[in-house]
N, C-alpha and C positions, 0 to 999 in steps of 0.2 A: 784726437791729440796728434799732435805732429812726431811724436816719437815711432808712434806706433805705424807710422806709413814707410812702406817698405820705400826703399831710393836706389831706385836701379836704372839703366838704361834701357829705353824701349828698343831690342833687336827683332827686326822683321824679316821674316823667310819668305820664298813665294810658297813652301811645303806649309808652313803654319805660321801663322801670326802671332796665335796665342803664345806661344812658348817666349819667357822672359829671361834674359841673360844679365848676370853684372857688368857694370862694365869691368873693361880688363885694369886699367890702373883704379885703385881702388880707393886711394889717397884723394883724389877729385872727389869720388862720391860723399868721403866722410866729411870735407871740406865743407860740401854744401850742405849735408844733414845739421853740420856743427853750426855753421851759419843761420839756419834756419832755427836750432833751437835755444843759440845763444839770444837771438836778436828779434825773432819776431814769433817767437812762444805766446807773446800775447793778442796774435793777432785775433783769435777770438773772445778778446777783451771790449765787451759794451762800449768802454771808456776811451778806445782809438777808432777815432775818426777816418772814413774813408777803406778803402779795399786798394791789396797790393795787384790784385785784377784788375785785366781789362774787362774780361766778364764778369761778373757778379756771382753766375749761377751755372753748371754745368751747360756747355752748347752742343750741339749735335756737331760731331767732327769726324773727317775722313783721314786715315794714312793708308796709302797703296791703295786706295779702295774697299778698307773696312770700316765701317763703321761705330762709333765708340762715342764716349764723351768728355768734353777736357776744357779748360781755361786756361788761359795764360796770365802767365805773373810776370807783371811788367816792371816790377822791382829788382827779384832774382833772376830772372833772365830766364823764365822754366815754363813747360809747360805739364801741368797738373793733368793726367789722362785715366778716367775713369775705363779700366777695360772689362765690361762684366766684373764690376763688385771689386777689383782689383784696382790700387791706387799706384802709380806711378808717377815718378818727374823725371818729363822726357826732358834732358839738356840739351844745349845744342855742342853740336861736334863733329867733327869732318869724319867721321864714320856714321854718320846717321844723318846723312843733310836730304831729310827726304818732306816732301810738302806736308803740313799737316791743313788742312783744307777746312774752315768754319762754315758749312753748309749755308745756314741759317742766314748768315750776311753776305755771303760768297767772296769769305777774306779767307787769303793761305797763306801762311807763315814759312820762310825756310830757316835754316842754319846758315849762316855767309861770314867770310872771313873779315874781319872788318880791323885785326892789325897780325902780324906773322905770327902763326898759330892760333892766334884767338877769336873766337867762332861768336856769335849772337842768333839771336831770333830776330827777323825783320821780314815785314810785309810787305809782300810781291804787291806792288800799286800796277806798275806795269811792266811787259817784257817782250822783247823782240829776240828769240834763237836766245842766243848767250849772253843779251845784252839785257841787264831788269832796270827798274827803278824801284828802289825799296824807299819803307818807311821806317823809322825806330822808334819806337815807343816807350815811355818811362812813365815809371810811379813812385817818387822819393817819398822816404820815410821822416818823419820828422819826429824826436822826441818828444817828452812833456817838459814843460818849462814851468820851473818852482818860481812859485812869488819872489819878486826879492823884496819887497815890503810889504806893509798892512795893503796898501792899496792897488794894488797889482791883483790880475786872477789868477788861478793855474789854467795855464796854456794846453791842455789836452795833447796825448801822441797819435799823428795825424799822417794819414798816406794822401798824396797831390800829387795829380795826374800834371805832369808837363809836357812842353808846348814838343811835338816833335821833329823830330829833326830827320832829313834827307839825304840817302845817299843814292848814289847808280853802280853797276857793273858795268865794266865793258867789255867787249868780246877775248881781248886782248889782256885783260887783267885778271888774275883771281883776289886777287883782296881789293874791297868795297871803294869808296871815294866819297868821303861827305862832301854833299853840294852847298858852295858858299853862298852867305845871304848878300854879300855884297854884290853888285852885278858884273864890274869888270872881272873877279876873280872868279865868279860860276860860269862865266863865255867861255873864258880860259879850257874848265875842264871839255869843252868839246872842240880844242883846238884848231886844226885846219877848216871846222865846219863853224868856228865861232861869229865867223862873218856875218854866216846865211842862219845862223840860229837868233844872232843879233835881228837881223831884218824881220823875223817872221816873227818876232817877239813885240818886235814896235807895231806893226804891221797888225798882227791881230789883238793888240793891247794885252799885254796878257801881265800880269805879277807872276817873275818866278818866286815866290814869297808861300803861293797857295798851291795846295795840293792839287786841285786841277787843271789848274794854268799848268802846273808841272808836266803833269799826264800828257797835255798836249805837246808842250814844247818837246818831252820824250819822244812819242810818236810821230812827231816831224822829224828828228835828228833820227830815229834809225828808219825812217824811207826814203832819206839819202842816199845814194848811191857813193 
C-alpha cells in the first residue's frame, strides 16, 4: 500500500549511505505523499491500464557507487529505491543532484534545473565537462471515461507513455533548454556555431527529430573549439 511507504529524501554520506534523512522542508514531502494517495491509490488496480514506470520491475541501480534497486516514475517525477528492504522516493532537488545510474541498460538519470528553482529527472544521452544532452521522459495518466449512452463502452484508467522530449545544458547555463522541433529555431540554440552545426547536419543527413541523430549533432558542437 502506498501509505505505508515511508517518503523521505535519499541523503548520502561518503561515512554511510545507509543512514536516511527527511527532507528539511517537510510541506514538499507531504505534498507528494498527498498526491500520490489522492490520485493514484489505485495504481495497483487490475482495471488501469499501463504502469506510471519506465521500468516495470525493480533494476539493478547504482548512487555514488552503491548498489541497490529502484525504478523510475515517469508520471511523478520520482524515483522509487529499494535499499535493502527499505522503500524510498528519491525526488529530484538541487540538494541531491547526484547520478543514479540503471546498470542493466547503462541509462543515468540526474536532477537538472529545467525552470528557476524547479528541478526534474532527465537522462544524461550525452555529455561533454558541463555541457549534457538530456532526455525527459513522461507517462500521463488518463482517467476512466463513463459511457455517456447505451452504446458507448467504459474507457478504462490508463497510464501512456509519450513521445519525449529534448533538452541540452550548456557550460554557461544552469537551467536546462528545450530543443525546438523546428529547425530554424534548434540552430539558433547553438548560436555563433549554428552555421557549422547547420552544415554538418546536411552534410551527414541527420533528423534533429531522432535521438541519435541528436547524439551526433551533440558531439560535433562540443568538439568545436
Amino acid at each position: 500500500m502506498m501509505k505505508s511507504i515511508l517518503i523521505t529524501l535519499l541523503f548520502i554520506t561518503s561515512i554511510a549511505f545507509s543512514q536516511v534523512n527527511q527532507i528539511n522542508n517537510l510541506r514538499d514531502v507531504y505534498t507528494l505523499k498527498n498526491d500520490i494517495d489522492a490520485k493514484y491509490n489505485n495504481q495497483n488496480d487490475p482495471s488501469v491500464k499501463g504502469s506510471p514506470f519506465i521500468h516495470l520491475t525493480y533494476q539493478n541501480i547504482k548512487i555514488k557507487g552503491v548498489k541497490m534497486k529502484g525504478k523510475y516514475n515517469a508520471n511523478l517525477d520520482y524515483i522509487k529505491v529499494d535499499n535493502n528492504g527499505e522503500i524510498i522516493l528519491f525526488i529530484p532537488s538541487v540538494e541531491h543532484r547526484y547520478d543514479v545510474v540503471f546498470t542493466d541498460d547503462n541509462a543515468t538519470y540526474r536532477a537538472f534545473e529545467y525552470e528557476n528553482l524547479k528541478f526534474g529527472f532527465f537522462k544524461i544521452l550525452a555529455k561533454k565537462e558541463k555541457t549534457f544532452l538530456l532526455g525527459k521522459q513522461f507517462i500521463k495518466f488518463y482517467p476512466k471515461v463513463k459511457p455517456k449512452n447505451n452504446f458507448d463502452l467504459l474507457k478504462p484508467a490508463r497510464f501512456q507513455r509519450k513521445k519525449d522530449t529534448y533538452y541540452i545544458k550548456l557550460s554557461n547555463q544552469d537551467i536546462i533548454v528545450e530543443l525546438p522541433t523546428r529547425k530554424s529555431k534548434f540552430l539558433k540554440v547553438f548560436a555563433s556555431k549554428s552555421n557549422v552545426v547547420k552544415h554538418f547536419i546536411k552534410k551527414e543527413k541527420l533528423n534533429f527529430k531522432k535521438e541519435k541523430d541528436l547524439i551526433k549533432i551533440f558531439n560535433f558542437y562540443t568538439s568545436l573549439n
